[in-house]
Backbone as JSON Lines, residues from 0, in Angstrom:
{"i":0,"aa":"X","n":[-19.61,2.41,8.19],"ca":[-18.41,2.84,8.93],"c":[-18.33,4.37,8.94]}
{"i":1,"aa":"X","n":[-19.35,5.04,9.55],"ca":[-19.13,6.83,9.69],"c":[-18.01,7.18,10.45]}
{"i":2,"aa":"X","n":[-17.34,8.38,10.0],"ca":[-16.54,9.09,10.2],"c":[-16.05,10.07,10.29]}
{"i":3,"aa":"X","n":[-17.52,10.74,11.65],"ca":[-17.58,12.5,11.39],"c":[-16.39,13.11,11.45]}
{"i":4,"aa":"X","n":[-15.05,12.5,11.88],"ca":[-14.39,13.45,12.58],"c":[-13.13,13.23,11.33]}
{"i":5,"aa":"X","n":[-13.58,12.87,10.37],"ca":[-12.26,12.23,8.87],"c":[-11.7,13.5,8.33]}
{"i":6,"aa":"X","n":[-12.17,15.07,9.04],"ca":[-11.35,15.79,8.39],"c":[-9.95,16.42,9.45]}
{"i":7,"aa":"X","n":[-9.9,15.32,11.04],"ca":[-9.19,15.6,11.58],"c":[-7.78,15.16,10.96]}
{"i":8,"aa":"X","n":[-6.58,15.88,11.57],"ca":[-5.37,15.37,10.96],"c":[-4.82,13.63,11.01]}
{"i":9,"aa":"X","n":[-5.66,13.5,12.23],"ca":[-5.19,11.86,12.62],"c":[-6.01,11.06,11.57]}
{"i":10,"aa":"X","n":[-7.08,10.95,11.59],"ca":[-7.68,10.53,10.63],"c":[-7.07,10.84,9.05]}
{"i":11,"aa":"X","n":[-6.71,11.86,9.18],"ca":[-6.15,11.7,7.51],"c":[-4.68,11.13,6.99]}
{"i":12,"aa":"X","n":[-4.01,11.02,8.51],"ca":[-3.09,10.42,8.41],"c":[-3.57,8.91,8.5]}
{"i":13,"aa":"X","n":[-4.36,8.9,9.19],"ca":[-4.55,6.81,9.51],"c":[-5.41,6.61,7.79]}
{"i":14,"aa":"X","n":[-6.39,7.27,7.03],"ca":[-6.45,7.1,5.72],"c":[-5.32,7.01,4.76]}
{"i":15,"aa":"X","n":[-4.18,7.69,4.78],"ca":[-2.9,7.82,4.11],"c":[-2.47,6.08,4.71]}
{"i":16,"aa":"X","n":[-2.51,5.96,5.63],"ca":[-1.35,5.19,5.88],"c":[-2.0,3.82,5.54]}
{"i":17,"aa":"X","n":[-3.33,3.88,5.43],"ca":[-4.08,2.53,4.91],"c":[-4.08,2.19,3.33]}
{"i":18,"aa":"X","n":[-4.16,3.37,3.03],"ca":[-3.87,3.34,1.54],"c":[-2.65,3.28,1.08]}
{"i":19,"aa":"X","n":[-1.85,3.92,1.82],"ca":[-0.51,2.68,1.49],"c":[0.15,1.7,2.32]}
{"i":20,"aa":"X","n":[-0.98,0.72,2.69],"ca":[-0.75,-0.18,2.49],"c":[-1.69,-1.17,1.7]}
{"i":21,"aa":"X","n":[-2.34,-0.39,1.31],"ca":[-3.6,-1.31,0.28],"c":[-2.53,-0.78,-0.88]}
{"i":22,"aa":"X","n":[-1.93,-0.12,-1.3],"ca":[-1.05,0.07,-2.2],"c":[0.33,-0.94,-2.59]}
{"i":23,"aa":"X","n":[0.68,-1.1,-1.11],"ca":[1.92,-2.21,-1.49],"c":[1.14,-3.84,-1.48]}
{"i":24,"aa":"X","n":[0.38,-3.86,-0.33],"ca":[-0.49,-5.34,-0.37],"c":[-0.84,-5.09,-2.21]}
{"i":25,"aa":"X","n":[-1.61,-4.62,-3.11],"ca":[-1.66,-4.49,-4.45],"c":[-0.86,-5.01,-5.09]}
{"i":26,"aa":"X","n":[0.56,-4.03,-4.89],"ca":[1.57,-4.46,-5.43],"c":[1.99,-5.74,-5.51]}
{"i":27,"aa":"X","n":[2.36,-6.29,-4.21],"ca":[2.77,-7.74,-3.77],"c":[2.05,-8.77,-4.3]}
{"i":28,"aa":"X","n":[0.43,-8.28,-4.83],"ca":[-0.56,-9.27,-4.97],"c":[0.02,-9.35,-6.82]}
{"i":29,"aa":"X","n":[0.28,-8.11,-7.25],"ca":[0.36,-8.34,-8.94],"c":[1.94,-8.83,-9.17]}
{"i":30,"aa":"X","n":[2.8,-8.77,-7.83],"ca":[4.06,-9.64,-8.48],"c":[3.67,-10.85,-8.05]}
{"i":31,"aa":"X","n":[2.92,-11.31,-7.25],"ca":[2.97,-12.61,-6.93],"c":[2.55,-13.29,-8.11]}
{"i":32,"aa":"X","n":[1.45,-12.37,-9.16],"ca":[0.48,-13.03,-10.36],"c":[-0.58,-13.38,-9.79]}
{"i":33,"aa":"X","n":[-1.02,-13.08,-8.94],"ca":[-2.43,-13.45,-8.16],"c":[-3.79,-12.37,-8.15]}
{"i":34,"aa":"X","n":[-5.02,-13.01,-8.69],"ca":[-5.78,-11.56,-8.63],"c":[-6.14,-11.27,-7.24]}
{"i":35,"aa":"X","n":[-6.52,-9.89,-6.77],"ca":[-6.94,-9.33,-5.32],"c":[-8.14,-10.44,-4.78]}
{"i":36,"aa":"X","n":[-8.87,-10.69,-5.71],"ca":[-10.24,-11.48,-5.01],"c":[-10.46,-12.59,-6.27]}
């Protein structure tokens, strides 16, 4: 998955915004008591 252009602002915003949501999906997964995989 290359991504010459990851030091543009959009891109670092669409990285931010994936990581939080791999952050709350996380979350949701350790209150549920469930492991990720």
């Amino acid at each position: 998955m290359p991504t010459p252009d990851a030091t543009t602002p959009q891109a670092k915003g669409f990285r931010r915004a994936v990581s939080e949501l791999d952050a709350k999906q996380a979350e949701a997964i350790m209150v549920r008591g469930q492991s990720p995989r």
